[in-house]
N, CA, C and O of each residue as an XYZ file, in Angstrom:
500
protein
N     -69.859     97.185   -147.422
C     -69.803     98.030   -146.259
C     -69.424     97.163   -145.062
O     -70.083     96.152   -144.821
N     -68.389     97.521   -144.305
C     -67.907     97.025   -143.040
C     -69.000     97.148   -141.901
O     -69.763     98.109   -141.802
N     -68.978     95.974   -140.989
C     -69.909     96.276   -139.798
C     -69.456     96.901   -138.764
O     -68.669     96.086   -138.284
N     -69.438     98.130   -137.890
C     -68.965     98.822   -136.878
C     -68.669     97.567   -135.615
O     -69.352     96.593   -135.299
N     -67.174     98.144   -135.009
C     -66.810     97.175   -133.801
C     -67.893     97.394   -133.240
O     -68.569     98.393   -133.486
N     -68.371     96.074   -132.012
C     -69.016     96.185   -131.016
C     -69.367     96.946   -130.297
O     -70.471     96.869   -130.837
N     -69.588     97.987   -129.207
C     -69.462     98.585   -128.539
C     -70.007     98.189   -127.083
O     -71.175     97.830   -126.933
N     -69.253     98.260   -126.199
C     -70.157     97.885   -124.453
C     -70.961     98.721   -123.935
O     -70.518     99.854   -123.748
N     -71.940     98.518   -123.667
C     -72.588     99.159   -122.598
C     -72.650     99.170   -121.324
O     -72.837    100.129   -120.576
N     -72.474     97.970   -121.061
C     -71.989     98.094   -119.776
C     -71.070     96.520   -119.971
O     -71.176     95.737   -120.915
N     -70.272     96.406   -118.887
C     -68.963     95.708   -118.104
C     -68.920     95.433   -116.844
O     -68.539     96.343   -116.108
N     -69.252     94.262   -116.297
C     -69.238     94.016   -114.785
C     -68.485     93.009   -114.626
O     -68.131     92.325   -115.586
N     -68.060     92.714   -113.175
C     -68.057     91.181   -112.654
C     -68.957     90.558   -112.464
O     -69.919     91.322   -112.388
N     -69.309     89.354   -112.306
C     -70.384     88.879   -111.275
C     -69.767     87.590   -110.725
O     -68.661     87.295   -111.176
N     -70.314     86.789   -109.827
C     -69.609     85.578   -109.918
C     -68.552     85.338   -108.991
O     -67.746     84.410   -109.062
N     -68.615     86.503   -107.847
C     -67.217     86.438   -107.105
C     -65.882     86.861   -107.679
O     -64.749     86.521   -107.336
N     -66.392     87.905   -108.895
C     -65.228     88.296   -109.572
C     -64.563     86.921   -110.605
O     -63.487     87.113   -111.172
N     -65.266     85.621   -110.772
C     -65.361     84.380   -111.141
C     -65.741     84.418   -113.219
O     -65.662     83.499   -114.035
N     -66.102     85.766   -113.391
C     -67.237     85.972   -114.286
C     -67.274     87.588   -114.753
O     -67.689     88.398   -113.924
N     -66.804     88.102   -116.192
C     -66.945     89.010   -116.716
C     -68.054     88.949   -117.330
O     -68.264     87.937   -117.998
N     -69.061     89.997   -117.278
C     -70.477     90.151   -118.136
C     -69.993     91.569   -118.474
O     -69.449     92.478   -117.847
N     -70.596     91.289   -120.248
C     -70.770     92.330   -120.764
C     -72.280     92.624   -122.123
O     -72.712     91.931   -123.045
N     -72.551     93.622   -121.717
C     -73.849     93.901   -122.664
C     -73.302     94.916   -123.868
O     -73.072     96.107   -123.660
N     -73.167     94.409   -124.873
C     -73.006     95.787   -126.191
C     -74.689     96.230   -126.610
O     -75.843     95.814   -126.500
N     -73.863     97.416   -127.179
C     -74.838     98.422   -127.514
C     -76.303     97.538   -128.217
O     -77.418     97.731   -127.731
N     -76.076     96.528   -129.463
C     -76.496     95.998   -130.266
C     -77.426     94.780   -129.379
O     -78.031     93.800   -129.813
N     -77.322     95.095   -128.505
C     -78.144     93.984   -126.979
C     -77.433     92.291   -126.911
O     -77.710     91.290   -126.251
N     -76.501     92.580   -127.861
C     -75.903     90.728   -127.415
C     -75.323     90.808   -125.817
O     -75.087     91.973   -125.496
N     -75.154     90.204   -125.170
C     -74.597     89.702   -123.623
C     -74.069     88.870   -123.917
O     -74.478     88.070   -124.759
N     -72.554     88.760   -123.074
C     -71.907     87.316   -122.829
C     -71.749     87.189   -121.601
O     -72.266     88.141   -121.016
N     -71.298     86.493   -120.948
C     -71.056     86.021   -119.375
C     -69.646     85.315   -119.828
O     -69.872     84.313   -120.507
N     -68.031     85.615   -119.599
C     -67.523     85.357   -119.912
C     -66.811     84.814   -118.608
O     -66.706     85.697   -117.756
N     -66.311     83.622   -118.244
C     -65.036     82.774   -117.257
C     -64.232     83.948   -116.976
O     -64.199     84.940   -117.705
N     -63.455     83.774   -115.675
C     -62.291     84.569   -116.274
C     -60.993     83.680   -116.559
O     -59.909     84.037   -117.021
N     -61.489     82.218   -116.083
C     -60.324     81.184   -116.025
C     -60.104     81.492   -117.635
O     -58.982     81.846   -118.000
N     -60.935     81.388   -118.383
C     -60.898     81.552   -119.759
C     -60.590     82.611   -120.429
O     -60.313     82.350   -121.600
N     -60.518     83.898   -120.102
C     -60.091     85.172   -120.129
C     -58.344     84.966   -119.734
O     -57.396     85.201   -120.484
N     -58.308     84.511   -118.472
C     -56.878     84.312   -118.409
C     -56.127     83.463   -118.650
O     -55.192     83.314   -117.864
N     -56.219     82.713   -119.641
C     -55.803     81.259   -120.492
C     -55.992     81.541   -121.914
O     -55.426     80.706   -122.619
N     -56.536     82.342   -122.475
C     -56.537     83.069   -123.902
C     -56.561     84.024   -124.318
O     -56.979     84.381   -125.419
N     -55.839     84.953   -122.997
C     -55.154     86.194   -122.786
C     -54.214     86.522   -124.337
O     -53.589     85.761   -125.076
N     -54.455     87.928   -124.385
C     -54.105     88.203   -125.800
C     -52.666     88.843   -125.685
O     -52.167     89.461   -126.625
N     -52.091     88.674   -124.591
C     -50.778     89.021   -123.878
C     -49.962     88.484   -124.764
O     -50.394     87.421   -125.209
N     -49.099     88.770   -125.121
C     -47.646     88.121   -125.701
C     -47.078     86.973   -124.378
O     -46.913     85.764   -124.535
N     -46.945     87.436   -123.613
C     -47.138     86.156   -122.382
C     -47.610     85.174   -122.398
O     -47.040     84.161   -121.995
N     -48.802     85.201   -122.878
C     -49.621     83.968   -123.403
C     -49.461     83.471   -124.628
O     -49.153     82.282   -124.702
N     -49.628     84.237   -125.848
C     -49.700     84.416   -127.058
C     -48.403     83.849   -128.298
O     -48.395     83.266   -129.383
N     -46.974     84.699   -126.925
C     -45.727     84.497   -127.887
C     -46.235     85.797   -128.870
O     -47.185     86.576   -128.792
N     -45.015     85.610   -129.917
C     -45.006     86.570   -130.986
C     -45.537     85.654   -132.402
O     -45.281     86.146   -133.502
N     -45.956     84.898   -132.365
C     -46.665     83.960   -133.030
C     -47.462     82.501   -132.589
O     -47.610     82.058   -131.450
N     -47.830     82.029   -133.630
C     -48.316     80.332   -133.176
C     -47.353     78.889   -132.862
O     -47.695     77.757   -132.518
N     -46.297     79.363   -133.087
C     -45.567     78.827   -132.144
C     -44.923     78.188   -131.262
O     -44.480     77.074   -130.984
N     -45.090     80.271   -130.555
C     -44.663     80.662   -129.433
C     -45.586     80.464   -128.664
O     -45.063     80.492   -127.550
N     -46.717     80.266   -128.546
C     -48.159     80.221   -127.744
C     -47.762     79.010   -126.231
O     -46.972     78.067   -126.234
N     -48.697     79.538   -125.021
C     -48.427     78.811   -124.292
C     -49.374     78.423   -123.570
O     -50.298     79.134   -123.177
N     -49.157     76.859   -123.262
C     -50.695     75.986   -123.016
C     -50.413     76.456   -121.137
O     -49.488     75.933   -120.515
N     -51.432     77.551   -120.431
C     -51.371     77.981   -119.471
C     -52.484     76.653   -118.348
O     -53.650     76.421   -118.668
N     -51.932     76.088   -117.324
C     -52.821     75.007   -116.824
C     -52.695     76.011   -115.338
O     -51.860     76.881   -115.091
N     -53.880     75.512   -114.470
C     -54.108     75.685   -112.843
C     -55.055     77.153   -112.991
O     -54.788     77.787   -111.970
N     -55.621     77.612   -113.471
C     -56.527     78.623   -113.638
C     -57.775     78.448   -112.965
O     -58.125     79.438   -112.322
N     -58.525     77.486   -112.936
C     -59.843     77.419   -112.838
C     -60.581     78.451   -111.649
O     -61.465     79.198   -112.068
N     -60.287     78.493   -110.413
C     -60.114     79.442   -109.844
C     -59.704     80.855   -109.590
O     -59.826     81.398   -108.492
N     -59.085     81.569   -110.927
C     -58.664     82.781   -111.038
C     -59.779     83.476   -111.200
O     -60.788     83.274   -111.875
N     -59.329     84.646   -110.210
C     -60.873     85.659   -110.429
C     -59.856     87.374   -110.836
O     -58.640     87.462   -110.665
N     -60.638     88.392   -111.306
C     -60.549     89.295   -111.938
C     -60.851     90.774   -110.546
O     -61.746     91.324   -109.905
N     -59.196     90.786   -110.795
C     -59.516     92.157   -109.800
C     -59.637     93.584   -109.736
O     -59.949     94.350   -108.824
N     -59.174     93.816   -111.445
C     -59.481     94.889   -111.909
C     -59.839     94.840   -113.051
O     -59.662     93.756   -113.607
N     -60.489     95.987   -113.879
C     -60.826     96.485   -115.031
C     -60.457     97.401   -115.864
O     -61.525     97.816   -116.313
N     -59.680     97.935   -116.318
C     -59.201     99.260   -116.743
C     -59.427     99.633   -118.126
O     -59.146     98.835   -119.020
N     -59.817    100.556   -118.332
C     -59.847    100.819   -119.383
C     -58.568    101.800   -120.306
O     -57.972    102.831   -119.992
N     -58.516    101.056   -121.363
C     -57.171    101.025   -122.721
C     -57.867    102.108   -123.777
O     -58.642    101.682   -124.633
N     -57.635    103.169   -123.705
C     -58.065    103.992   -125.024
C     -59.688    103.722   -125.005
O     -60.118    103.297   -123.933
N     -60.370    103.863   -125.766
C     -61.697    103.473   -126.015
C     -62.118    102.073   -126.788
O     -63.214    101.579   -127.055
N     -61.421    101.858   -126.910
C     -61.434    100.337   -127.548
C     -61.590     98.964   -126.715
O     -62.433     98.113   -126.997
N     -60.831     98.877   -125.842
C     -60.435     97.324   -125.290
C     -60.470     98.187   -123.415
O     -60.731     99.316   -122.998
N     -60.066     96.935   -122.814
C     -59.771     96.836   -121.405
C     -58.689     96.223   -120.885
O     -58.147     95.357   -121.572
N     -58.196     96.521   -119.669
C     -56.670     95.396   -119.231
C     -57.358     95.310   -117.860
O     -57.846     96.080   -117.033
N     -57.092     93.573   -118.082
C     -57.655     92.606   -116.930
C     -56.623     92.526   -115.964
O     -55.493     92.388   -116.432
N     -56.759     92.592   -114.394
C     -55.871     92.471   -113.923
C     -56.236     91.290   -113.055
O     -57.125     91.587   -112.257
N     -55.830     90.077   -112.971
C     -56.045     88.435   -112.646
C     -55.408     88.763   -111.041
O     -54.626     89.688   -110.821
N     -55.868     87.896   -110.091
C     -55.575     87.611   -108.548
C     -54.262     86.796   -108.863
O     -53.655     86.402   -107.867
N     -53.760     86.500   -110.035
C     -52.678     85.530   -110.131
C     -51.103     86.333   -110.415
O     -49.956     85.887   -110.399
N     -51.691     87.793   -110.690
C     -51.142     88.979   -111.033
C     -50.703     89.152   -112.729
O     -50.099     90.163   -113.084
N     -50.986     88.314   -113.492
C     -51.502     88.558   -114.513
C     -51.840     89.951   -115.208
O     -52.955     90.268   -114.795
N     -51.294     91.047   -116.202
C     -52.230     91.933   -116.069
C     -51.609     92.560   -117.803
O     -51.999     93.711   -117.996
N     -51.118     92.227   -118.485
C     -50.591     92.451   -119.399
C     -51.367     91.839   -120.919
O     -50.712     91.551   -121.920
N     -52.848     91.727   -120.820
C     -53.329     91.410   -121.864
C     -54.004     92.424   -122.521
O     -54.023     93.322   -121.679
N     -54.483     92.769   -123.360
C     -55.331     93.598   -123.904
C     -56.449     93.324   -124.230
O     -56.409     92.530   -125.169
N     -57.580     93.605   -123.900
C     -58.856     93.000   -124.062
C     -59.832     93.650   -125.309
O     -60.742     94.421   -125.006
N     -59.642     93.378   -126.362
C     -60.436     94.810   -127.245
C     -61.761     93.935   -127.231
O     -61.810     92.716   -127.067
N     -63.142     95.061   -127.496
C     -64.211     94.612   -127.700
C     -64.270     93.197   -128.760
O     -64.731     92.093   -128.470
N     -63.782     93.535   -129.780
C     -64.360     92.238   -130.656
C     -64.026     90.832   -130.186
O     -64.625     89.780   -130.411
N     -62.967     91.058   -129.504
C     -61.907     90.184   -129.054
C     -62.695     89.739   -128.199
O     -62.978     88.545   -128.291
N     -63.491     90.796   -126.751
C     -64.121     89.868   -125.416
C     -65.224     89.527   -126.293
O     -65.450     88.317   -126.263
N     -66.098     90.278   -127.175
C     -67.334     89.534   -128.125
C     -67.075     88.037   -128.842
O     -67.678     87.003   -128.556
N     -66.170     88.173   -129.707
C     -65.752     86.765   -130.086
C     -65.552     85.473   -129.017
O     -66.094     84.370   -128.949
N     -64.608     86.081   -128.291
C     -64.715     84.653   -126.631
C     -65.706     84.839   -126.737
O     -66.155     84.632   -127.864
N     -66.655     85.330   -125.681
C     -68.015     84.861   -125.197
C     -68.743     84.056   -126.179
O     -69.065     82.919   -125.836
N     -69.128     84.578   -127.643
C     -69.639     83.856   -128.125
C     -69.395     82.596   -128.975
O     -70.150     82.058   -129.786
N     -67.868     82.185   -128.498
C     -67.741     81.161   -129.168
C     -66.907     79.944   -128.071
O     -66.207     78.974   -128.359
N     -67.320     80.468   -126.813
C     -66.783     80.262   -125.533
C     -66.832     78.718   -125.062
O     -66.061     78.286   -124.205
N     -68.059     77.727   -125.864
C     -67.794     76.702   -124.985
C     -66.513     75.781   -126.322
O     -65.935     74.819   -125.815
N     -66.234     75.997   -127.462
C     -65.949     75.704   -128.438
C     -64.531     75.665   -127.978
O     -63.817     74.679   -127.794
N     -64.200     77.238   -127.792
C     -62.580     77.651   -127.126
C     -62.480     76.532   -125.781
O     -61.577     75.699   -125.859
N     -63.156     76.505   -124.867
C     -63.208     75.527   -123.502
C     -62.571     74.317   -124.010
O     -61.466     73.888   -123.677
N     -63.196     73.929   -124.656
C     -63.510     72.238   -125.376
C     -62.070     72.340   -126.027
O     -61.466     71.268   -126.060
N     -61.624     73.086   -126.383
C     -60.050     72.888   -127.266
C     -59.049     73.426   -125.888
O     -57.942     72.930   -125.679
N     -59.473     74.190   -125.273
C     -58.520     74.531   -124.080
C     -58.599     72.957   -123.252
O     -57.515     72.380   -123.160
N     -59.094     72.672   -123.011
C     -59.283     70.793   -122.198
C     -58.549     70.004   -122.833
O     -57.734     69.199   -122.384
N     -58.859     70.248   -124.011
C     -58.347     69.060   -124.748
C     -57.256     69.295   -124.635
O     -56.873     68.562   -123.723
N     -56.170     70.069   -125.100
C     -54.725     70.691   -125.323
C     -54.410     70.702   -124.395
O     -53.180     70.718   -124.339
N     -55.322     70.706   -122.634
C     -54.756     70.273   -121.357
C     -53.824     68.937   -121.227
O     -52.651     68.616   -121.036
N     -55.246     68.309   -121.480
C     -55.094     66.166   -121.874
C     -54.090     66.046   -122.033
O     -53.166     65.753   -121.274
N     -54.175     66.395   -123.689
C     -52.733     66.072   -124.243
C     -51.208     66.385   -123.775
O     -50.330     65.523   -123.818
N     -51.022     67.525   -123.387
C     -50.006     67.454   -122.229
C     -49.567     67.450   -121.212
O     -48.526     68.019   -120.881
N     -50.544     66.569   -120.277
C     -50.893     65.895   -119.194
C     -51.015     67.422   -118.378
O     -50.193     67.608   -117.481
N     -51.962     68.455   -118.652
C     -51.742     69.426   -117.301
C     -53.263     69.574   -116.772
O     -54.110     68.821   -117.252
N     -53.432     70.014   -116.321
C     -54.654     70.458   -115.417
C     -55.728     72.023   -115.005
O     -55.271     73.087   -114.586
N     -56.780     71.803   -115.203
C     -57.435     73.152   -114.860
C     -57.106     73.427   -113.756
O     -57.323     74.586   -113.403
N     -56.505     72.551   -112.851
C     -56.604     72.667   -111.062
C     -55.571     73.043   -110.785
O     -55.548     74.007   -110.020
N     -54.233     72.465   -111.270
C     -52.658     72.523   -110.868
C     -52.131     73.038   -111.781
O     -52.342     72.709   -112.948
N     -51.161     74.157   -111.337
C     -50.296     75.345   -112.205
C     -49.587     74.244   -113.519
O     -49.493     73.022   -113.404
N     -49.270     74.833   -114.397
C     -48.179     74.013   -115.120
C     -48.357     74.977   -116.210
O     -49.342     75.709   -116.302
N     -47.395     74.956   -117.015
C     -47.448     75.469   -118.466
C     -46.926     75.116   -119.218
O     -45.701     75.229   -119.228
N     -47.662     74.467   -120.292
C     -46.565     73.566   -121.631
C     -46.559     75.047   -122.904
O     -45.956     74.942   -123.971
C-alpha cells in the first residue's frame, strides 16, 4: 500500500519573507530558506530538461519570497524579489527540501566552491 502525498495545513512566510514554514496535516513542520527554495527551484530554468542541463544558480542568499500561489491542489508557485517565478512547488517536493535541507545546503556550497561562485554575488555556472 502506497503512503498518501503530504498535505499542508498551513503555509506562511516568516523571516522577512527570508523563510517558508509549512505544517502538514500529519504534524511534521519545516522552516524552509527561500535562498534554498530559489536555487533548487524545480523550474526548467533551474533544472534544464535533464541532469545535464541543471544550473549552479550563485548570489541568492538574500532572496526573499513575495508571493504564494496556489497550482491546482497539489503544489504552489513561488514568486522570488529576484523575479523568479516559474517553479512549481508540489507538496512532497517542499516536504522533501525541508527535511533533508541542511544535506541539500552542504552540496549547494560545495558545487558553489568548486566553481568559484558565491552565496553573495550573482553568477551562474
Amino acid at each position: 500500500m502506497s503512503t498518501p502525498d503530504p498535505w499542508p495545513s498551513e503555509i506562511r512566510l516568516v523571516g522577512d519573507k527570508r523563510q517558508l514554514a509549512i505544517t502538514f496535516e500529519d504534524g511534521r513542520r519545516v522552516e524552509i530558506p527561500a535562498e534554498l527554495l530559489r536555487v533548487e527551484s524545480p523550474s526548467a530554468e533551474v533544472q534544464g530538461h535533464g541532469p545535464s542541463e541543471r544550473k549552479l544558480v550563485g548570489g541568492k542568499r538574500s532572496v526573499r519570497i513575495l508571493r504564494i500561489d496556489p497550482v491546482g491542489n497539489y503544489a504552489v508557485r513561488l514568486t522570488f524579489d529576484d523575479a523568479h517565478s516559474s517553479g512549481i512547488y508540489s507538496w512532497p517536493f517542499l516536504l522533501d527540501i525541508g527535511e533533508r535541507q541542511t544535506e541539500i545546503m552542504r552540496d549547494y556550497e560545495a558545487r558553489l566552491l568548486e566553481k568559484g561562485l558565491s552565496r553573495d554575488l550573482p553568477g551562474i555556472a
